[in-house]
TILO-900182 format. One record per residue (C-alpha): residue in one letter; x negated, y negated, z. Coordinates in pm, 1 decimal. Example, Ala and Ser with C-alpha at 12.3 -4.5 7.8 and 13.67 -1.06 7.14 Angstrom:
% residues 2
- type	xx	yy	zz
- A	-1230.0	450.0	780.0
- S	-1367.0	106.0	714.0
% end
This chain:
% residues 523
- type	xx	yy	zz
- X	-1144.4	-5164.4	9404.6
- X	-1239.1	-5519.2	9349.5
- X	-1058.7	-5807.0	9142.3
- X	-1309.1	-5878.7	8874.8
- X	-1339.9	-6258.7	8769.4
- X	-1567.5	-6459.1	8625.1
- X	-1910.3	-6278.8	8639.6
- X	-2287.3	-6427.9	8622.2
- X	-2453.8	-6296.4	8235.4
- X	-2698.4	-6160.9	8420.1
- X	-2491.5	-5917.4	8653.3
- X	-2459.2	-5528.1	8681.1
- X	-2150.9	-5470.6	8860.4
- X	-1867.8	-5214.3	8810.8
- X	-1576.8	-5428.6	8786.7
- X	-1186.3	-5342.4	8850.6
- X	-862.2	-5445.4	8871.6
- X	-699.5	-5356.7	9202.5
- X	-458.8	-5063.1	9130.8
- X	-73.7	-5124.1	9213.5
- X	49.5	-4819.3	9145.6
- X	482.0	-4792.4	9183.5
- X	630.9	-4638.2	9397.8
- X	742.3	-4264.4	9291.7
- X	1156.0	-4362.0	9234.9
- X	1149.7	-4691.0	9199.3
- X	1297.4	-4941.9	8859.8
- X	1272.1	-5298.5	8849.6
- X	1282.5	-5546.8	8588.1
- X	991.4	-5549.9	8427.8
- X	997.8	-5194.1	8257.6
- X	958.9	-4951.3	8522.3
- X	1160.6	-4611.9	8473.6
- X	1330.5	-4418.3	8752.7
- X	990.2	-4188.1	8786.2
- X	778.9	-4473.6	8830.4
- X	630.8	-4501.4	8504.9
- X	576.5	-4781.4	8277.1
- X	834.3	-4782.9	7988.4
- X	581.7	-4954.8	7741.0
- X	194.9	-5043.2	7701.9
- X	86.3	-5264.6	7411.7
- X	-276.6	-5296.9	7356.2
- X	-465.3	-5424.5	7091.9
- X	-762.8	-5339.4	6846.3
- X	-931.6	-5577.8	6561.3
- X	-872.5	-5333.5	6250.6
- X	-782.4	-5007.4	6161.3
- X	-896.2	-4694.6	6309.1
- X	-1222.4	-4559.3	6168.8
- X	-1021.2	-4261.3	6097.6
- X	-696.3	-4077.2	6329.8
- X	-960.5	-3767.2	6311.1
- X	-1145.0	-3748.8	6651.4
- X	-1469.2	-3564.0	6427.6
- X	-1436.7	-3883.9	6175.2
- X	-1373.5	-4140.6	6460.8
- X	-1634.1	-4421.5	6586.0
- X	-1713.3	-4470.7	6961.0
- X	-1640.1	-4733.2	7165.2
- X	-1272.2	-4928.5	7252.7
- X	-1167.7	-4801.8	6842.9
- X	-1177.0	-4461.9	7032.1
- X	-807.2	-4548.6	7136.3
- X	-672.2	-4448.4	6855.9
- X	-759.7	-4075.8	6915.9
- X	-806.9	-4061.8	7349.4
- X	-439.1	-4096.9	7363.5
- X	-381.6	-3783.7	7134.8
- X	-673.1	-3589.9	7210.4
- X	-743.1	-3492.9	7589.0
- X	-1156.5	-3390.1	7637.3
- X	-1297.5	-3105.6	7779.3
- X	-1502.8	-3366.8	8055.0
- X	-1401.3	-3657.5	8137.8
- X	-1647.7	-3960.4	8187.9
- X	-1477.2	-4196.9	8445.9
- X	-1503.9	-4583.4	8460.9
- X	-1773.0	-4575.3	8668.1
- X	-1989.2	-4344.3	8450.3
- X	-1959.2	-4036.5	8668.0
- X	-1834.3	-3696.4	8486.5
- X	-1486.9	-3534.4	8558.5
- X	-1303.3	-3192.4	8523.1
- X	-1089.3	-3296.2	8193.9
- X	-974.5	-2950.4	8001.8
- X	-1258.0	-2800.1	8106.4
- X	-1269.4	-2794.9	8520.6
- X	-1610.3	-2668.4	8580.9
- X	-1944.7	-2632.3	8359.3
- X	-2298.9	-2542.9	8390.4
- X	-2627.6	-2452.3	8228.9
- X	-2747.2	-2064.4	8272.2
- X	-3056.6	-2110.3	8189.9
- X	-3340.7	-2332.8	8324.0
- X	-3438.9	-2463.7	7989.8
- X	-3102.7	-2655.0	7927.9
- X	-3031.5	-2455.7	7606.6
- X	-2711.1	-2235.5	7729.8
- X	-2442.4	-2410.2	7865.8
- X	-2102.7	-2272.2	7956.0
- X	-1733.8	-2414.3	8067.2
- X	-1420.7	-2310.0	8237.3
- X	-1110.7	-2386.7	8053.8
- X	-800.3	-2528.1	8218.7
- X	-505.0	-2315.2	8276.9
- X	-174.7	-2399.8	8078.1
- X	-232.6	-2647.9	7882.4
- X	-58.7	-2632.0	7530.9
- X	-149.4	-2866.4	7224.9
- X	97.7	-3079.4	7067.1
- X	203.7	-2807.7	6818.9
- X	326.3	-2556.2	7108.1
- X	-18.6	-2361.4	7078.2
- X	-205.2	-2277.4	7391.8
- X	-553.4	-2379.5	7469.9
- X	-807.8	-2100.6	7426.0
- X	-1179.5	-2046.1	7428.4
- X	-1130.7	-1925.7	7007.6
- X	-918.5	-2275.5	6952.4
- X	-1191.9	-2456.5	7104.5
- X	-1458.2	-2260.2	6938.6
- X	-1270.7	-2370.6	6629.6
- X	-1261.6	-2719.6	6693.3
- X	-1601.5	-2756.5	6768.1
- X	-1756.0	-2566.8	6450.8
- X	-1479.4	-2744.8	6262.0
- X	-1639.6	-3114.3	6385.1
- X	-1991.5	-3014.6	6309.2
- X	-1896.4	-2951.2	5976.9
- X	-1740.9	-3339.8	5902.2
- X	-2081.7	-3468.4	6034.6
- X	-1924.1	-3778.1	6159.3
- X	-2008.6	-4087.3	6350.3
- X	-2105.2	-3921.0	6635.0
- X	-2281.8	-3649.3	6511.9
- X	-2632.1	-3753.6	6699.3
- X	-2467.9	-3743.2	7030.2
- X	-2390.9	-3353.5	6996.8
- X	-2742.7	-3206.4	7035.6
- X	-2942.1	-2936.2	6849.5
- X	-2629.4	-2662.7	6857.5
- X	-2709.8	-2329.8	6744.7
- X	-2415.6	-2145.3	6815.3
- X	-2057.7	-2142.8	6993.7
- X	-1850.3	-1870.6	7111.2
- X	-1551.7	-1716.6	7333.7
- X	-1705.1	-1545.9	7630.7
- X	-1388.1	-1429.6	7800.4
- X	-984.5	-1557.6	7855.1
- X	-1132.1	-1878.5	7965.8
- X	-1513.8	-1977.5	7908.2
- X	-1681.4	-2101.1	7610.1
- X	-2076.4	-2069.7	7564.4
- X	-2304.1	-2344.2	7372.1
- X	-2580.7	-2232.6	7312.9
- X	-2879.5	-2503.4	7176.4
- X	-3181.0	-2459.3	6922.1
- X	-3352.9	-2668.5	7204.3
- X	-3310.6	-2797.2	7514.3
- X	-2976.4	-3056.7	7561.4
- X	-2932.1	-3180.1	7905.9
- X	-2664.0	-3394.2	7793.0
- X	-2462.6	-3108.6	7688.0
- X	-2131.7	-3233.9	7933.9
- X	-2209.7	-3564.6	7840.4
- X	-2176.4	-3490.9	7478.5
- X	-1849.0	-3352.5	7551.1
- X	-1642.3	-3622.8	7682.9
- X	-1411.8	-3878.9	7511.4
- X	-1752.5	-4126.4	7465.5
- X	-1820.4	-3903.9	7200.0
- X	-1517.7	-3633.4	7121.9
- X	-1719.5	-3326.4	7033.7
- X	-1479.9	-3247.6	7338.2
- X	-1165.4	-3423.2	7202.1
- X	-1015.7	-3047.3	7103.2
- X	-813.4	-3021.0	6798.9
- X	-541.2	-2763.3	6792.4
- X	-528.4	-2478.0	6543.7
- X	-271.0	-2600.4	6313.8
- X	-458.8	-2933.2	6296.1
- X	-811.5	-2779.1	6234.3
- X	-638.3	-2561.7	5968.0
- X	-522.4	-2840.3	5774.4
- X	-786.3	-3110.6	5807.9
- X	-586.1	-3318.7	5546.3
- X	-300.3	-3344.1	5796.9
- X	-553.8	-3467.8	6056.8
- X	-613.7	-3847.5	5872.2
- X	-214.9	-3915.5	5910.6
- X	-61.5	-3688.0	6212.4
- X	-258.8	-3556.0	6530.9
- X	-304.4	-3192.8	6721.6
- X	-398.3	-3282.4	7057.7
- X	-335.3	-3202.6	7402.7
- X	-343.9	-3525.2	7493.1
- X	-87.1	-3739.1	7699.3
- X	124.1	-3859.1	7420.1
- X	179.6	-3764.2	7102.5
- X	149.8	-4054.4	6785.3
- X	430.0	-4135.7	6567.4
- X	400.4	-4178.7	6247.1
- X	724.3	-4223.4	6138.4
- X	727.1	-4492.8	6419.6
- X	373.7	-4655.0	6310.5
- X	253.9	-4892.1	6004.1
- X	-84.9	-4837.6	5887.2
- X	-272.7	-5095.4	5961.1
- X	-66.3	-5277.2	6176.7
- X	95.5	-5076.8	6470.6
- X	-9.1	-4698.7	6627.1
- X	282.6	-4554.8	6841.1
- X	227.2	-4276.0	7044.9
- X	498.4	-4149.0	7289.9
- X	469.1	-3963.9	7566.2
- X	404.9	-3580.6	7549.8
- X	628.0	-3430.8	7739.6
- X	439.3	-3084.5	7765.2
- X	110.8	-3232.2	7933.8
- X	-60.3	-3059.9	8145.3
- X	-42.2	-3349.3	8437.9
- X	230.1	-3549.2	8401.0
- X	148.8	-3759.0	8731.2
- X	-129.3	-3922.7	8495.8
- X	113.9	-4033.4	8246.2
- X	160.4	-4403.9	8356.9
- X	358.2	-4513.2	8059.3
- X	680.0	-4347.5	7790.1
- X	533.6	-4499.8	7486.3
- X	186.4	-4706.2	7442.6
- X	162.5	-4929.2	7105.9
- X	-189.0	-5031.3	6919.6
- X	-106.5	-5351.7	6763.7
- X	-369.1	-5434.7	6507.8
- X	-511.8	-5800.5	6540.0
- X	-800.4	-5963.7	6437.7
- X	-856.7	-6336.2	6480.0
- X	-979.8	-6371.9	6841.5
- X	-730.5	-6700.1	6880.8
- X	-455.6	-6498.2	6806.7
- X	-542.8	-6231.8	7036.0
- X	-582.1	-6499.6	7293.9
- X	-218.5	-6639.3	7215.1
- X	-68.9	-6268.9	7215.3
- X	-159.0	-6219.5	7565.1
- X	-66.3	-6536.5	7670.6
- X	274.1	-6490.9	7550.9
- X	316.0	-6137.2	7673.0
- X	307.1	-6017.6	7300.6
- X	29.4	-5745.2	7450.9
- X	-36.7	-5641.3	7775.0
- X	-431.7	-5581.4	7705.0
- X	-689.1	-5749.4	7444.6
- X	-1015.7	-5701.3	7331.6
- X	-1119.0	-6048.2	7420.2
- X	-1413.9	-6317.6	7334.8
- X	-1682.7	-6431.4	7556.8
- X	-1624.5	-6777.1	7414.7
- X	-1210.4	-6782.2	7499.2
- X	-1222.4	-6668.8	7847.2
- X	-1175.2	-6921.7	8020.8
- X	-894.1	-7029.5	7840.8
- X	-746.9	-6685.7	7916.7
- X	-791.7	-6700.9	8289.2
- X	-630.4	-7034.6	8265.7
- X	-332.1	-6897.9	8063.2
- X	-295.6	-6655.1	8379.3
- X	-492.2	-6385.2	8197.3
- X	-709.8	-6117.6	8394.7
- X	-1040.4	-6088.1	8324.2
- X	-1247.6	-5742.9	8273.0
- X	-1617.5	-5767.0	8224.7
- X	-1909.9	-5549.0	8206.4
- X	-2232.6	-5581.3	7977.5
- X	-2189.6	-5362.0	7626.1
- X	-2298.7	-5441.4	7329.8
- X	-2647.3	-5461.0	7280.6
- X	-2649.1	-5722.6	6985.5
- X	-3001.9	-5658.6	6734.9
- X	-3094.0	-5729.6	6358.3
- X	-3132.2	-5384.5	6202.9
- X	-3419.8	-5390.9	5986.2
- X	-3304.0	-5118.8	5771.7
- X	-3564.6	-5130.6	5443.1
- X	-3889.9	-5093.9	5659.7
- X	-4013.6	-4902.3	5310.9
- X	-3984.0	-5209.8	5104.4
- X	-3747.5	-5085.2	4855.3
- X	-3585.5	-5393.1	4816.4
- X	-3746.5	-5608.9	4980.3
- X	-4102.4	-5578.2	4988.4
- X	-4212.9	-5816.1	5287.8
- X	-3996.1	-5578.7	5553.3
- X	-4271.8	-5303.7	5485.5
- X	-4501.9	-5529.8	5619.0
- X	-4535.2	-5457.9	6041.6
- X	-4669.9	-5846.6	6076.5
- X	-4311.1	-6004.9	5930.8
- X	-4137.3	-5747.0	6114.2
- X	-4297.0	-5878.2	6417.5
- X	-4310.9	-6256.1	6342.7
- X	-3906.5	-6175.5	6300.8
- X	-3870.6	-6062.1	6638.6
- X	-4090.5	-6413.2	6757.6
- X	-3910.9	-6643.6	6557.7
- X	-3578.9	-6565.7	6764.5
- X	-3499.8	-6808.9	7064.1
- X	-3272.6	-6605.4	7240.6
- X	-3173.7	-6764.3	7575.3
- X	-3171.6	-7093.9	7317.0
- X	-2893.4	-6843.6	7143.8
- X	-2685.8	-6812.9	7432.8
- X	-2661.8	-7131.1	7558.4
- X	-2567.2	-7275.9	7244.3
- X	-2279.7	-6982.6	7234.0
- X	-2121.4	-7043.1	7579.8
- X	-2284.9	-6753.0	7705.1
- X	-2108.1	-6686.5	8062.1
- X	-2050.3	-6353.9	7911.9
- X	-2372.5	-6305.0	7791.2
- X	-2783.3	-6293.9	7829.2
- X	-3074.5	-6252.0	7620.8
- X	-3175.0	-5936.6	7529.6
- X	-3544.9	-5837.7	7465.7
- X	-3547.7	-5457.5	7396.3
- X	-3288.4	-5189.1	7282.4
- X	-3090.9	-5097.7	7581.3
- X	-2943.4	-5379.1	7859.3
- X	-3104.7	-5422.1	8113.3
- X	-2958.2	-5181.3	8421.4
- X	-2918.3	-4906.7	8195.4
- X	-3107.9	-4567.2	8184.4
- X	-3422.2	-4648.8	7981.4
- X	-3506.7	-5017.0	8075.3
- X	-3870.0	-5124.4	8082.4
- X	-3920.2	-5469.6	8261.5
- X	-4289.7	-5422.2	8124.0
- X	-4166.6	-5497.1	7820.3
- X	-3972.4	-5720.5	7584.2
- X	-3974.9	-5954.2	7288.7
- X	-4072.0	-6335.1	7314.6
- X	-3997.6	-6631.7	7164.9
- X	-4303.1	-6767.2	7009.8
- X	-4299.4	-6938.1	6685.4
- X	-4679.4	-7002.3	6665.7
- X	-4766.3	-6679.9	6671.7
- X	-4505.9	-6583.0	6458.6
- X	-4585.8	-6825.9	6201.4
- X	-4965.5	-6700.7	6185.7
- X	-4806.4	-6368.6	6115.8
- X	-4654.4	-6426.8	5865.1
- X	-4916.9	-6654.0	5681.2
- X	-5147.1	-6322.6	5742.5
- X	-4884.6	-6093.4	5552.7
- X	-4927.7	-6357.8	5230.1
- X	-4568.5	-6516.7	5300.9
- X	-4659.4	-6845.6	5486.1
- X	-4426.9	-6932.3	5236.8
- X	-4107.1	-6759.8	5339.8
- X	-3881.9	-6539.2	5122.4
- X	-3508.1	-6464.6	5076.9
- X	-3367.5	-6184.4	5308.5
- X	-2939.6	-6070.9	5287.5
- X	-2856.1	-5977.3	5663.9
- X	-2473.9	-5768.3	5641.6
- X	-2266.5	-5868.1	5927.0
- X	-1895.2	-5786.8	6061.1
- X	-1661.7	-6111.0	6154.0
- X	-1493.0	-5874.7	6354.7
- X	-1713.5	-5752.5	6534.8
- X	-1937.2	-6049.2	6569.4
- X	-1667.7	-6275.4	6592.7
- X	-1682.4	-6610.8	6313.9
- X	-2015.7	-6446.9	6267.1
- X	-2142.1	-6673.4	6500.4
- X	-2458.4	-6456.6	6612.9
- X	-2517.0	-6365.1	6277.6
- X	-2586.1	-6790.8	6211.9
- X	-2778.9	-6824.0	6522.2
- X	-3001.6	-6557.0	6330.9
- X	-3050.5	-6696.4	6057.1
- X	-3041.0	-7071.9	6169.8
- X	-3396.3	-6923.5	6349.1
- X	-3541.7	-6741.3	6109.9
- X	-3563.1	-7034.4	5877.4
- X	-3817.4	-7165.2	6102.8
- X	-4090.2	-6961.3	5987.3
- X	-3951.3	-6965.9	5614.0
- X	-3704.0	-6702.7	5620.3
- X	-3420.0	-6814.4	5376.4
- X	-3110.9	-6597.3	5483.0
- X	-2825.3	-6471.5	5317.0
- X	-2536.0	-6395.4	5481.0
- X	-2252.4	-6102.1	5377.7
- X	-1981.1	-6110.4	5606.7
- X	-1773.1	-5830.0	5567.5
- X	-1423.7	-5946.5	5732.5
- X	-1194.0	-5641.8	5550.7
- X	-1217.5	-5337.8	5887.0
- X	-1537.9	-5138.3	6048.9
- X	-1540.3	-4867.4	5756.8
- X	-1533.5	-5134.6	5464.3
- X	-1863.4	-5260.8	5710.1
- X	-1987.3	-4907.2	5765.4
- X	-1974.1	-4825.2	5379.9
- X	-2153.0	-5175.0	5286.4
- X	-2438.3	-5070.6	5547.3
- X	-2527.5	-4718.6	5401.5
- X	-2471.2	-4815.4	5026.0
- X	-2851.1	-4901.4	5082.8
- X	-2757.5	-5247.2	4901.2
- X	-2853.4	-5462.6	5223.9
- X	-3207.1	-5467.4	5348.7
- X	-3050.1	-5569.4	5714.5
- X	-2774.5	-5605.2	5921.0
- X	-2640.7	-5706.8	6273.8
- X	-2469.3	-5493.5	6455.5
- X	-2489.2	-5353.6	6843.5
- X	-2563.3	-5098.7	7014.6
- X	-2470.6	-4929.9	7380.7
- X	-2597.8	-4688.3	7634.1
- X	-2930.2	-4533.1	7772.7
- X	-3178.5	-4543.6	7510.9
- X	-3159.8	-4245.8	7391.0
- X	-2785.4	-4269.4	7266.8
- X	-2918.0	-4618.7	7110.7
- X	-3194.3	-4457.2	6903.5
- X	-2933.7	-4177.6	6867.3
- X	-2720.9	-4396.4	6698.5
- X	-3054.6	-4576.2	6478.0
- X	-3213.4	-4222.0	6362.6
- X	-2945.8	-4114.4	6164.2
- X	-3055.4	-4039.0	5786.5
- X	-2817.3	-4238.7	5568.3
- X	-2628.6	-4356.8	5787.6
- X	-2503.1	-4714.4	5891.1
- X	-2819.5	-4728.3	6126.1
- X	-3066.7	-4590.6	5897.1
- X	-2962.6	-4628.4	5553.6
- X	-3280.8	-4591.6	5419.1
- X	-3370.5	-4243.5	5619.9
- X	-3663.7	-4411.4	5821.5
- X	-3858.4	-4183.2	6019.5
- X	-4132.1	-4244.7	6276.7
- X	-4282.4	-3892.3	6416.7
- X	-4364.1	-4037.0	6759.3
- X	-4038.7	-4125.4	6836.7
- X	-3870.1	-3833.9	6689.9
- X	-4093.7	-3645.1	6938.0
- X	-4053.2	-3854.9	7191.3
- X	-3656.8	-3791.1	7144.7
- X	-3668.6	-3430.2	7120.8
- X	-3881.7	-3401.6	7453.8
- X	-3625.9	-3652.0	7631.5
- X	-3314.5	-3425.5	7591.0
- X	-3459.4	-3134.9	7761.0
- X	-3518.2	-3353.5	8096.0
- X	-3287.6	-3586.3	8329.8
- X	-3377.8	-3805.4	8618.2
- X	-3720.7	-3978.9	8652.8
- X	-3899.5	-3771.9	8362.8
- X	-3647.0	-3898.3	8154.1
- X	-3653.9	-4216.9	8234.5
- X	-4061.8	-4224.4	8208.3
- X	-3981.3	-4109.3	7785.0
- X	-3728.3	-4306.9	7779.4
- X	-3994.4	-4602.9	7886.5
- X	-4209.4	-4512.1	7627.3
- X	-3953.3	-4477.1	7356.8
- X	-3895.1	-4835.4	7445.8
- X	-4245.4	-4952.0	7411.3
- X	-4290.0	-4763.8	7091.3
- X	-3973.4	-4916.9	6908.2
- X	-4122.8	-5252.3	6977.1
- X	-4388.3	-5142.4	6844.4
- X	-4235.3	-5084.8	6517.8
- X	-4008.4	-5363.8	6520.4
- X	-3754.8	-5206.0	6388.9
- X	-3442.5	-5342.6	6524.4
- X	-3520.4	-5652.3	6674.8
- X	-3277.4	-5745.0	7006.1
- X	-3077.6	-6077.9	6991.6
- X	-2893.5	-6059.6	7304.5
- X	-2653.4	-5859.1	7520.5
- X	-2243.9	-5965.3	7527.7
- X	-2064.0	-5857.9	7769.8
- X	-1718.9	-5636.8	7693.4
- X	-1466.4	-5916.9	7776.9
- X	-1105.3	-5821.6	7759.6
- X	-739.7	-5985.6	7886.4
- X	-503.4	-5799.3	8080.3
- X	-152.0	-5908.9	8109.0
- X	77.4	-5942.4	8435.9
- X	256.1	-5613.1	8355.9
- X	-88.6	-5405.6	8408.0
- X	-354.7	-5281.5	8667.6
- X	-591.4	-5090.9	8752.0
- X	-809.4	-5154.6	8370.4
- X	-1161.0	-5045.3	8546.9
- X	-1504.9	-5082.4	8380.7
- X	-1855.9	-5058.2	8476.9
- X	-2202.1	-5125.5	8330.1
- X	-2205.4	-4720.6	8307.1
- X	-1896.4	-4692.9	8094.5
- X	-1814.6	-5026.7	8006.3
- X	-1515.0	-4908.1	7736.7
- X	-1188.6	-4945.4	7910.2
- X	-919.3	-4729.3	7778.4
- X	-589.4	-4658.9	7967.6
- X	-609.1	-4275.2	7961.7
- X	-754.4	-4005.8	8208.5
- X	-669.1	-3651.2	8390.2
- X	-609.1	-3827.6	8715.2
- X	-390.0	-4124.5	8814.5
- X	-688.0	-4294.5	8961.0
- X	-853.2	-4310.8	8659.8
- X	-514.5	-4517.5	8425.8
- X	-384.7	-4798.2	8349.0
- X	-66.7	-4862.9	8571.0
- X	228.7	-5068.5	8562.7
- X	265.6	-5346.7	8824.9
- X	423.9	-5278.8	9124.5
% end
């Protein structure tokens, strides 16, 4: 594994720490127990969990909240591949990609003493397509779910899904299994947990909103993966402060800012980089309803002109960071380098005098300070937009991700910035949602949906060719129009290695089956 410093925007690499693990009966000073595991692990997240419900729960690094809890049935690794997790093996029995079956792991109990079986499984699942959650897009077209025998579980799909064992790792938990007691008392599920993960949370240890405790579980099913006794979630959301925790040894790991790192690897900080989030301007009322000029393809289009995006990132610092000019980075499955948005003011000007609105109108864009951090991509935006007449309105929304997620599908906001990650077809996954946060307004464009539908039934190069298209046809549309990609920048502290990451699976979290795959103490 390689020492991952500072890294060109432009780069593609999977990036590591280099893993020290301890030795098997050593202690030292700085919080290593007899067995050689860490006695602590404090790591930190901007706000509040989405929800402590891995069927309510976002993707991405909030996923902590619930990975620690909530072992999945595969496990996708740091550098994107896809591991035995609760389930060891899987495959599809048919050639169409619409039955898939997996192998359950021997002996492993849930938090609440129950064992894992095909039925709780079964349960789990049926239970999460009922919530219809945040990640409900990534679960494909399921038809029906059942116990085959002591130890298999069958998924079978209304049409083809050949990301069936993607869809069931901890990227999306439709694989994060809930125990029985848990799924029969969903109540109990937004303030305790049911997993079989490696530790258990506390909440008699924990205060909402501030710190998650979880401690380890002594009844996992691998304990030579648990590298810690007890992991913390500290809740903190000004980026300087997260900087200054670090630094002082506050927390050991912190979801960092492109613009502080180098202030962090001066303060003695590690840092871990891979390209993430895909930033765009959602377009969300292409019907007009309240705002009539977004109906109009030619402003949608002289938006997507107007933007100067390597301008953008050179005016943010952007070491971390590089233009983006369609929906997926650049690397990832999907990309078309025959396409891409360009900066062109001209042209976008003429546009918009064609539409009738040479002179300009008024246009509220929702954004997230913590997410986009002193909404300072959100102003770029807008600062570029009022070059062809575009006066914008800024709502910041600075509360947590759901106040932001409930904003976005009130349907009050005719825009809003906000990322997205992946191939392209988890991106438009995560736009063609009806009502929610990426399509508020329930736009639906038949070609793509088709275009969608055909690319989950295929892999390799005839996936990629849709995925091409799909490309080409969201541009098209100009639907969400791509500001630029930022790379997932985070601080790890002296007393941690190991934190891997990869343009693949750029989310680092400190749990998996193996050792290999966690976050150890220093030797």
């Amino acid at each position: 594994m390689r020492r991952f410093g500072a890294i060109a925007a432009a780069a593609a690499l999977i990036t590591s720490l280099a893993a020290c693990a301890p030795a098997a009966d050593e202690a030292d000073a700085g919080g290593t127990t007899a067995g050689g595991r860490g006695e602590e692990l404090v790591v930190q997240f901007r706000g509040a969990p989405i929800s402590l419900d891995p069927a309510l729960q976002g993707t991405a690094s909030g996923s902590i909240f619930t990975v620690l809890a909530y072992d999945s049935l595969v496990y996708q690794a740091p550098d994107g591949s896809l591991q035995p997790g609760l389930a060891t093996e899987w495959e599809f029995t048919d050639d169409e990609h619409t039955v898939f079956e997996f192998t359950l792991r021997e002996g492993v109990e849930f938090a609440s003493g129950e064992p894992l079986t095909p039925e709780a499984v079964v349960a789990s699942m049926e239970y999460f397509l009922t919530k219809s959650g945040p990640n409900m897009s990534a679960v494909g077209p399921v038809e029906t779910i059942e116990a085959v025998d002591d130890d298999t579980v069958r998924i079978v799909y209304g049409a083809p899904f050949a990301d069936a064992p993607m869809s069931l790792t901890q990227t999306y938990m439709f694989g994060n299994v809930i125990g029985p007691d848990g799924v029969a008392d969903p109540a109990s599920l937004l303030q305790t947990m049911d997993g079989a993960g490696q530790y258990v949370y506390s909440p008699e240890a924990s205060v909402p909103d501030s710190e998650y405790v979880y401690e380890r579980n002594p009844n996992y099913w691998n304990p030579d993966a648990q590298m810690w006794d007890r992991v913390k979630v500290e809740i903190i959301a000004d980026p300087n402060a997260v900087l200054n925790a670090a630094s002082t040894g506050q927390i050991d790991f912190g979801l960092g800012s492109s613009l502080l790192a180098a202030s962090a690897e001066a303060a003695g900080l590690e840092i871990v980089a891979a390209p993430f989030y895909n930033w765009g301007l959602r377009l969300h009322d292409v019907g007009g309803e309240i705002n009539p000029a977004l109906a109009d393809e030619r402003v949608r289009r002289a938006i997507g002109l107007a933007i100067d995006r390597e301008s953008i990132v050179n005016a943010l610092g952007g070491e971390y960071m590089a233009p983006s000019d369609q929906i997926v980075v650049e690397g990832e499955e999907g990309y078309n380098p025959d396409i891409g948005w360009e900066y062109d003011l001209d042209e976008a000007r003429e546009l918009m005098a064609d539409a009738g609105y040479q002179d300009g109108f008024t246009m509220t864009i929702l954004d997230s300070s913590l997410q986009d951090q002193q909404s300072q991509i959100a102003q770029a935006v807008a600062s570029a937009l009022e070059a062809i007449g575009i006066e914008v309105k800024l709502e910041v929304d600075s509360t947590s991700i759901p106040s932001f997620i409930e904003k976005a599908e009130s349907k009050k906001f005719e825009a809003s910035l906000w990322a997205t990650n992946g191939t392209l077809g988890n991106a438009y996954g995560d736009l063609r949602g009806v009502g929610s946060m990426g399509n508020p307004f329930g736009f639906v464009d038949e070609e793509m949906e088709a275009l969608y539908a055909e690319s989950l039934g295929l892999d390799g190069s005839e996936r990629q060719a849709i995925y091409e298209r799909m490309g080409e046809r969201w541009e098209e549309l100009a639907v969400t129009i791509p500001v630029l990609t930022q790379y997932f920048v985070n601080y790890v502290g002296p007393k941690v290695t190991n934190v891997q990451a990869s343009a693949q699976n750029p989310v680092m979290l400190p749990v998996g089956p193996q050792p290999e795959y966690n976050w150890q103490p220093a030797g």
